[in-house]
Steps between C-alpha positions, in 0.01 A plus 500: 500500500717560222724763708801282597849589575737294273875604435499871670178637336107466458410233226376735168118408569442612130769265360344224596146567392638565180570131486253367720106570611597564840177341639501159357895449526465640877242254537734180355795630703258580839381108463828388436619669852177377706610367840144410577214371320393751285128573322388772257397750763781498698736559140290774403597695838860424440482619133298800571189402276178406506349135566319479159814604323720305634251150454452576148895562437512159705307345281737554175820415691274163568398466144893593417593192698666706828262471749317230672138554714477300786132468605524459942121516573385859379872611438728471225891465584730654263835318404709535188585229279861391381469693197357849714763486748778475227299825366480656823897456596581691199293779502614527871898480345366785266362755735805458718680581191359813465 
């Protein structure tokens, strides 16, 4: 999760949400990191929260432009677009920041 060694100490957890909702930026930089295919349900167990949550946060980042749906059969594929993985490098370069 969020508890990540960078230069000697624990990242400040509470830093970043200050500048970030830690769910829908985890989400962006989670997606960003996927080695696999990756689909709502299996994001939603890597961000710690629930299915419905994370589909209807899903669903603004596609309105906003940085995510696409990939229909295969009864599944849809996540990726990020251009503009979401530009997003999702630099909250990534932020929260190793802190």
């Amino acid at each position: 999760m969020l508890k990540t060694i960078h230069s000697g100490g624990l990242m400040n957890k509470e830093a970043f949400n200050v500048f970030f909702r830690e769910k829908p930026a985890m989400m962006l930089v989670e997606l960003r990191n996927a080695k696999a295919e990756i689909y709502a349900s299996s994001l939603a167990k890597l961000v710690d929260c629930t299915y419905s949550h994370v589909v209807k946060i899903l669903q603004e980042m596609e309105k906003a432009g940085l995510v696409n749906f990939d229909k295969q059969g009864r599944l849809k594929l996540l990726t990020l677009t251009k503009k979401g993985v530009e997003i999702a490098e630099k909250i990534d370069a932020v929260r190793l920041m802190l």
